[in-house]
N, C-alpha and C positions, 0 to 999 in steps of 0.2 A: 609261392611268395619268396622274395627275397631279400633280404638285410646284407648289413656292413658293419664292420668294426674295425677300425685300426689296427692293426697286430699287435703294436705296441698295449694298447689295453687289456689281450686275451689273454697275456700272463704265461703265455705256452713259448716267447720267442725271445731270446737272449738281447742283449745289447747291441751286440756287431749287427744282427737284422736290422732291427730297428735305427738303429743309427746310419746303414748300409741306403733302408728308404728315404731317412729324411737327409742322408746327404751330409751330413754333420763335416763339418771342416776336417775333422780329426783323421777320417777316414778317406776323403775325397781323395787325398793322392794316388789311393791305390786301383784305384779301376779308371777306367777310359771315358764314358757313357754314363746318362743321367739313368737311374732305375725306374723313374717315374715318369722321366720324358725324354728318351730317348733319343739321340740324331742318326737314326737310321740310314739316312744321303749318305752322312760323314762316315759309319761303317760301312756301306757299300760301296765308296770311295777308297775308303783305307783298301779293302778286300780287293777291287779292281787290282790294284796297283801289285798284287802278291800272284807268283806263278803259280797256280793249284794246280796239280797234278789228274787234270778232270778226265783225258783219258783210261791212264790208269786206275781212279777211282771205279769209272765206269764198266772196267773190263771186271774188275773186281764184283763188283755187286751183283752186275749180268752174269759171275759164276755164279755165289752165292742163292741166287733165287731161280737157279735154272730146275731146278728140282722141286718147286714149290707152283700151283695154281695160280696162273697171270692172273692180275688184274691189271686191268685196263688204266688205271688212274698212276696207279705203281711203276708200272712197265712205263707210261710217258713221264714223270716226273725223272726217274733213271737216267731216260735220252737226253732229259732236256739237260743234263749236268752238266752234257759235253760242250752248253753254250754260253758263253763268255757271261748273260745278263741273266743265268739262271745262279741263285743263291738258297742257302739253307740255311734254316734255324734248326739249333739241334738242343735234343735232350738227353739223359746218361742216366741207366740204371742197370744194376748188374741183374745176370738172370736168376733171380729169385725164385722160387715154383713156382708155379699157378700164378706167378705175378707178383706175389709179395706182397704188400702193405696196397691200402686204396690210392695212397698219392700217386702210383706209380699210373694209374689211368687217367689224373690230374694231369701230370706230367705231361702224357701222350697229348691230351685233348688240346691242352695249351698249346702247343707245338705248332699242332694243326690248325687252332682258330690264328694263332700270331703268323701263320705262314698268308692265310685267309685275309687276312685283314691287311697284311703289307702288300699282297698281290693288288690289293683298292687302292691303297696307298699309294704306291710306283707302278702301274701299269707297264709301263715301259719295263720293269725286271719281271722277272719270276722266282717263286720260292718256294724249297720243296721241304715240308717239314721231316726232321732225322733220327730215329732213337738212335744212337750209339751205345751198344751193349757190352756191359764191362765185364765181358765171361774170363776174364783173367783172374778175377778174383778167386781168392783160397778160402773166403769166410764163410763154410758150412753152415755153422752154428747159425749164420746171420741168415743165410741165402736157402737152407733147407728147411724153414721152422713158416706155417701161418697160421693164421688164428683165425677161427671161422664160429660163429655164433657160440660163443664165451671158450671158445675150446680150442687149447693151442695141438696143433698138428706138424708131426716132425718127421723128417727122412731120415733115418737109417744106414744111408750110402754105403760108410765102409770103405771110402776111397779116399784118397790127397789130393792136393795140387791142384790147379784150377777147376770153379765148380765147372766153368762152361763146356771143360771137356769129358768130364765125371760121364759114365754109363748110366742111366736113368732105372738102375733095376732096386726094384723094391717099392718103385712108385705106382704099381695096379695096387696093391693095399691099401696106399693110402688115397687113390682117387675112388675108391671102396665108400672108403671112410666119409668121404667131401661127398660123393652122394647119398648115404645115408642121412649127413645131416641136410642137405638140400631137398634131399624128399619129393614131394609132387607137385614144387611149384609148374610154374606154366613153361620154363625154359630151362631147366634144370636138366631134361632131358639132352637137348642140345648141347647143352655146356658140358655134361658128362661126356659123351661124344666127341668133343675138342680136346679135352684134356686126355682123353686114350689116344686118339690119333696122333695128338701131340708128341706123347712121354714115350707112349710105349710102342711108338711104328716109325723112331728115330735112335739114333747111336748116341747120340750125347743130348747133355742138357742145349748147348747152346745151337744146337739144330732145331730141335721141341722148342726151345722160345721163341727161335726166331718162324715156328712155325705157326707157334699158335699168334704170336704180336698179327701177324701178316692176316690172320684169319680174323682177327676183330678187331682189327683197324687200317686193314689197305684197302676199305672201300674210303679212305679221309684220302689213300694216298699218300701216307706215312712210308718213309725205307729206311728198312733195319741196317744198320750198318753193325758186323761182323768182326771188329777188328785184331783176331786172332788170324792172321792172313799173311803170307809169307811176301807176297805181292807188296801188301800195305805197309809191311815192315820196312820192306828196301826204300821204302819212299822217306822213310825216318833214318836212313842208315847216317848220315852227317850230323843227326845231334846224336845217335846213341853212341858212335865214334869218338866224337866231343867229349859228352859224358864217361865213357869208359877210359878214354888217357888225359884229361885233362881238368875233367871234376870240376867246369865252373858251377854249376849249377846249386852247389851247396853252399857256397860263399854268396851267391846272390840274391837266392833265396832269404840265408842267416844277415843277410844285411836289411832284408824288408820286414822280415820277424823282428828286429831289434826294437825298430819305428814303431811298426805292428804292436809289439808286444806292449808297448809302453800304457794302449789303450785297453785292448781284447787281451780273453785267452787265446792262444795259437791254436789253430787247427791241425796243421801237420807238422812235423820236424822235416828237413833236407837228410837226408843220410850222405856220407862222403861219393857215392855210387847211387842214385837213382833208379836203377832196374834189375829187375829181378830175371833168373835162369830156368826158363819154362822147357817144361815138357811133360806129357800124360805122366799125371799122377806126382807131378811135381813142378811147385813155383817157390824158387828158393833165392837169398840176396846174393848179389855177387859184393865181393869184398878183395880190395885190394891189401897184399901184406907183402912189403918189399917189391921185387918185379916178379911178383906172381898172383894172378887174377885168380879168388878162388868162388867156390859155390856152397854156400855154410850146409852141414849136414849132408854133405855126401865129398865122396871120394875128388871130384872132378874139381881142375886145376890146369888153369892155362900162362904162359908167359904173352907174351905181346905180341909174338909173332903168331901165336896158334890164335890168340882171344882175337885179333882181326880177321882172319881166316876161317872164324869161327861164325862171326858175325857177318860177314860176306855171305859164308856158304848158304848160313842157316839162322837170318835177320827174323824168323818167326820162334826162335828159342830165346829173346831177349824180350822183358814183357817192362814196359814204363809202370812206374808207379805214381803216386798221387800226385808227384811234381811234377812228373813229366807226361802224366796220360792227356792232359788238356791241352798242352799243345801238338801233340800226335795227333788230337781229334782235329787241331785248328789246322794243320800241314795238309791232311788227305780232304777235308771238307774245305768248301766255297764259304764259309760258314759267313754268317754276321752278328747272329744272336744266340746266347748257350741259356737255355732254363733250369738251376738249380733250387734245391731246396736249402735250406741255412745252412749248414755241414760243408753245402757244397761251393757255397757263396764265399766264405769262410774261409776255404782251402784255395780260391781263385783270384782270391785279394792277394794273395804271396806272391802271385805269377806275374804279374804286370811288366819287373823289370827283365825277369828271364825271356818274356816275348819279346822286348826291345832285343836284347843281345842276338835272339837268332833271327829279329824282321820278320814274325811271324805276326800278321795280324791280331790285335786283343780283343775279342770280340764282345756286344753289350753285355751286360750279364742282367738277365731278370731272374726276381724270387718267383717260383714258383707258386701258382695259385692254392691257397687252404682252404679247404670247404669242409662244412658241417653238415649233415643230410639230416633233416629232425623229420621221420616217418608222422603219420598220421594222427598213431597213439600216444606217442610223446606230444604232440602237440595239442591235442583234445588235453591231456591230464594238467600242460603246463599252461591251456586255456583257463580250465578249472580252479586253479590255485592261483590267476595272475600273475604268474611267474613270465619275466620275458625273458626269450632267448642270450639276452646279453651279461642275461644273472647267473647262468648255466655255467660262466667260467670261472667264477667265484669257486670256492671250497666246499663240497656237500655241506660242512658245518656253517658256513659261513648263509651260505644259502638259508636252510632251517632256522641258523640265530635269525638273519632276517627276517624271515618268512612270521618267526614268531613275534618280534617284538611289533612288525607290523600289525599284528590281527592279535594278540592280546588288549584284554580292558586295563591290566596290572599295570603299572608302573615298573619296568622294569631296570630303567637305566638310573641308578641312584645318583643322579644328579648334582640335586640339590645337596644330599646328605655329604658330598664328596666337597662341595664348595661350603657349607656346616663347616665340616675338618678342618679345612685349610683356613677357615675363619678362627677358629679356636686355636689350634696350631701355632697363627699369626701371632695372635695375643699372648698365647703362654710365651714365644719364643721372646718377646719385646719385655715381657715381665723379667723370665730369666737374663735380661743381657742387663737391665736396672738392678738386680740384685747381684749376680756373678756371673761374666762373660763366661767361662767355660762351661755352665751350666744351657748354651743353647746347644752344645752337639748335642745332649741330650734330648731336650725338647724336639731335635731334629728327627731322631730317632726314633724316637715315640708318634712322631706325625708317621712313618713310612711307615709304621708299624698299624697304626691306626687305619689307613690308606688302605694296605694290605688286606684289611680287616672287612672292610666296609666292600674291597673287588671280589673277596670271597663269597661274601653273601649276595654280590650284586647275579656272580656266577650259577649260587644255589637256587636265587627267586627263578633265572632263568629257565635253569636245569628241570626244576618243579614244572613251570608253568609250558615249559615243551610236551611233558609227559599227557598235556590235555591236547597237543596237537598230533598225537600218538599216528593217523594214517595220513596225516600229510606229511609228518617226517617220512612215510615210509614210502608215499609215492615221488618224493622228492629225490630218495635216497635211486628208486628204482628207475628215476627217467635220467639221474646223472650219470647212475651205472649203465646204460643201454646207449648214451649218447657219449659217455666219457667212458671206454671202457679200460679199466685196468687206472684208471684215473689219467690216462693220456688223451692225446688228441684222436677223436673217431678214424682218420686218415691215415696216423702210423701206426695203429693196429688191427685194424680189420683190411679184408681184402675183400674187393671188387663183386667178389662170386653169389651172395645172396640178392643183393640188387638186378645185377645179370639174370641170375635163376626167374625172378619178378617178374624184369622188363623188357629182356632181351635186348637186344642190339639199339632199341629208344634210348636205354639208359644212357647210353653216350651222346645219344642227340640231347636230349635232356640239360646232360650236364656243360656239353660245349656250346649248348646256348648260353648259356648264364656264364661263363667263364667269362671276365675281362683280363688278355694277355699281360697289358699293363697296369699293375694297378700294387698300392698300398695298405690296399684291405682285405681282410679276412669275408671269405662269404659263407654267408649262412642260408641255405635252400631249405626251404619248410614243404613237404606235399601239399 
């Protein structure tokens, strides 16, 4: 079964979202493309008109997966880049272990039904769905840690600098761990299997990712794109050139955060320097001071003449940051459509003027699909209690106060006694102002006080009369915890891998059934 909810209602999604879906005036300057009804033609239009670099792309990828098991679906989507009417939708997540959070298979799936569905669409084009994996990241903490049946699981690494080039040791332990708690499901086996092949029969993380993505999703036909790539880099050398002598990027940026800022909080800041100075075991800012380019926390320091000579030679040691990685992604991609999550929507609202200044296509931007997976048990229990799925995002407290004052006989909401007060209140206040005006703060007083008086007890009858609904607060408590865990959304904290263990490779059919690429609503999947 499946339901809908506004985002706006579920309580889980900021302003900018919401205001991002419905379009609101405030916002509308800053992206291209309706989020809810797209003009795909007018994107694939704009994209026409931009030189993509499709050879080179293509040499690039055909290195990347020459060491990995063809698929047939993969291997033609590849070729077909090199043709003028082939276009991508692309998605972005860095590689996290084992996948990281459950949206990250949201992500993929969408990709792939939104590639699906424009191929019906435009017959005449083709479109090949894209992860772009952000292995430049440095955020351990973020990208080494998952939570897998109430139990958070952490790597150890012991390394710096980008995770995607980090060596993968110390990860048999913890894929140890991920099948002890997986157990004897019916594909657990399997999955344990991927995840050794993965981790521990590759050199880096961002090989292991992009081995295992390819394992359980290029039969969609999904390409990993790599963009740690010496190749890929040189195709960016004119804006990082840009960037590193001439800094527009931060004044252009700080001029749509101004507008920006006036409504939302900001997602990123501009730095004076945009990109950072990569290499194993180190991604650090570069910073200009006088005429000397430096690299903070390490010795290395260039003048003008070396820092261009540096970047000529060696275009895969300069790594874009948030400002600059999304149009890196839109320069090497045919792209037309990017799928973010809010965070990422957020940071893409800033970019709109910096794509005009370098003629780099803006391409649409949709939120990301949110699902809620309510297993079997949870649904028998919240059959039980009449609880519907859309009361689930409320407050466990908030739930329970519900829950009680619906199925009490008591009276619990004092009413009447509250509009009592404010009757008598009235009165004394109209008496004190016939006898001496200074005399109604007083009266005033005494009402809030009485008010007070009367919320407290209203609080206590409650308090009481829950204690008689003693194992429905506790199945309430335990189907919010199992559906909301950590009191977050099921999707930014669980990952992907007990479902898998279940249903095996279904589950993705499963879920890319019921995905709508476009759409404004949150979805809720029931067994």
């Amino acid at each position: 079964m499946q339901e809908y909810i506004p985002y706006g209602k579920t309580g889980y999604f900021n302003p900018l979202v919401t205001d991002f879906l419905a379009e609101e005036a405030q916002i509308r300057p800053f992206y291209t493309y309706s989020p809810v009804h797209p003009d795909f033609a007018a994107a694939i239009q704009a994209r026409q008109q931009f030189n993509t670099p499709r050879a080179a792309l293509v040499a690039a990828l055909e290195q990347q997966y020459k060491n990995l098991e063809p698929v047939t679906a993969v291997q033609e989507n590849i070729q077909s880049l090199l043709q003028p009417q082939t276009f991508t939708v692309t998605t972005a997540h860095q590689p996290n272990i084992f996948t990281g959070y459950l949206y990250f298979v949201y992500k993929i799936l969408q990709t792939v039904k939104l590639a699906e569905n424009l191929r019906q669409q435009y017959p005449q084009h083709n479109f090949v769905p894209v992860y772009y994996m952000g292995s430049e990241d440095n955020d351990l903490e973020e990208l080494g840690s998952i939570y897998l049946e109430g139990k958070s699981l952490s790597w150890a690494a012991g390394q710096e600098g980008p995770v995607g080039r980090m060596r993968p040791d110390g990860l048999e332990q913890l894929i140890d761990e991920v099948k002890n708690i997986l157990g004897y499901a019916p594909h657990a086996a399997e999955l344990i299997t991927l995840l050794r092949n993965a981790y521990l029969e590759h050199n880096n993380i961002q090989d292991a990712t992009l081995y295992l993505v390819h394992a359980l999703f290029g039969r969609f036909g999904l390409v990993v794109l790599v963009p740690d790539n010496p190749d890929l880099k040189r195709l960016y050398l004119p804006v990082m050139k840009d960037e590193l002598f001439q800094q527009a990027s931060h004044n252009i940026v700080n001029a749509t955060l101004e507008k920006l800022g006036e409504h939302y909080k900001v997602q990123a800041n501009p730095r004076e320097i945009n990109l950072f100075y990569l290499q194993d075991g180190l991604r650090e800012r570069i910073v200009q001071e006088g005429d000397q380019w430096k690299v903070l926390h390490t010795p290395l320091k260039f003048d003008a003449v070396a820092l261009e000579a540096e970047l000529e030679a060696h275009p895969e040691r300069f790594s874009p940051n948030v400002i600059l990685r999304g149009m890196f992604q839109e320069t090497v991609l045919p792209n037309i459509a990017f799928i973010g999550g809010g965070g990422e929507i957020a940071y893409w609202l800033e970019l709109k003027q910096l794509f005009a200044r370098y003629g780099v296509p803006y391409p649409v931007l949709l939120l990301r699909n949110s699902l809620l997976l309510v297993d079997e048990v949870s649904a028998q229990r919240m059959n039980k209690l009449e609880l519907s799925t859309t009361e689930l995002f409320k407050s466990t407290d908030d739930i329970v106060n519900d829950f009680v004052k619906k199925h009490t006989n008591a009276s619990l909401v004092l009413k009447d006694e509250y509009a009592a007060i404010e009757k008598l209140y009235d009165a004394l206040e109209e008496k004190a102002r016939s006898i001496d005006i200074t005399l109604i703060a007083s009266a005033g007083a005494e009402r809030t006080r009485a008010l007070k008086s009367i919320g407290k007890m209203e609080h206590k009858f409650l308090r009481a009369e829950k204690k008689k609904f003693a194992w429905q607060t506790d199945q309430i408590k335990q189907i919010k915890s199992r559906l909301f865990p950590g009191g977050s959304l099921q999707e930014r904290k669980e990952n992907f891998m007990p479902w898998y263990a279940a249903e095996g490779a279904g589950f993705f059919d499963r879920i890319i059934a019921a995905l709508e690429p476009v759409t404004d609503k949150f979805l809720i999947i029931t067994n």
